[in-house]
N, C-alpha and C positions, 0 to 999 in steps of 0.2 A: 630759711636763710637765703636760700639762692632765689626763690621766686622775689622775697623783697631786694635782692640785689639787683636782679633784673628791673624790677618795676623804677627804683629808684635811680636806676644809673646805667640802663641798659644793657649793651653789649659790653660798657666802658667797664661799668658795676661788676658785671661776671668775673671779666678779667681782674679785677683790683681785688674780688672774691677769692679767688683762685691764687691768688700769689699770696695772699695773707695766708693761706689756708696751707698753702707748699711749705713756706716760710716755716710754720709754726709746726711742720710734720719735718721737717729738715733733723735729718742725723747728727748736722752740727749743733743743732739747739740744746742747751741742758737745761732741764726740766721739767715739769709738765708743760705742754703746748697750750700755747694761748688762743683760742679760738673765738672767734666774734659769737656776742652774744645770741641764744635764740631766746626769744619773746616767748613767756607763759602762757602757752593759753588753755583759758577756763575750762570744765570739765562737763563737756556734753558729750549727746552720742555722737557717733562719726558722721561727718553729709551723707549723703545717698544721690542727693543731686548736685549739681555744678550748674548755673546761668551760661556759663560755657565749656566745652569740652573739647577732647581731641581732637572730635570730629570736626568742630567749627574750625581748629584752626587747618585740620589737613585740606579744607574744602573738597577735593574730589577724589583724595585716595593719594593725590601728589606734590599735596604742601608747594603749594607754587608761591616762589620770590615775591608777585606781587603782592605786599600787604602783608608777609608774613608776618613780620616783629609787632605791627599792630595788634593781628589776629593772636600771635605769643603773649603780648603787653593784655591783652582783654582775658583770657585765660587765666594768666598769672593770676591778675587780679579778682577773679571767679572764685579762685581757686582757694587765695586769701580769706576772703569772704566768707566762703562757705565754712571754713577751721574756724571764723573765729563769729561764725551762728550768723552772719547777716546774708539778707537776698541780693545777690550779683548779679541779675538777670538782664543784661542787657548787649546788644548787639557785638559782636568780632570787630574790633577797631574803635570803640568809645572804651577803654580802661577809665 
């Protein structure tokens, strides 16, 4: 849920994530909370690899500003990929 809120809407996504999600945990609410849906997916073994990982996106151990969100955006979507069985295998910054 959050990595496609990321991919889909960015930074902006997160935050629009998060407020639905406060909202719907909110002590005024009565209820059950309503929570954005998560997506089924099919029943494989778990990845073992990742197209991209931590490491790509920390580059040197210090997650440097430049390109972060890209190198985040590329992960994400790795990361996607791999849960739902296809190969993500491609550079930090092409998502």
């Amino acid at each position: 849920m959050v990595l496609r809120a990321f991919l889909d809407g960015g930074r902006e996504g997160l935050r629009a994530l998060t407020a639905a999600l406060r909202r719907g945990n909110s002590h005024r609410r009565r209820g059950a909370p309503s929570w954005p849906a998560e997506p089924e997916l099919p029943e494989r073994p778990t990845p073992t690899t990742f197209g991209v990982t931590i490491a790509d996106v920390s580059v040197d151990g210090g997650f440097p500003a430049a390109g972060l969100e890209e190198r985040v955006r590329a992960w994400a979507a790795a990361t996607l990929a791999a849960l739902a069985g296809e190969d993500a295998r491609r550079p930090p910054g092409q998502a």
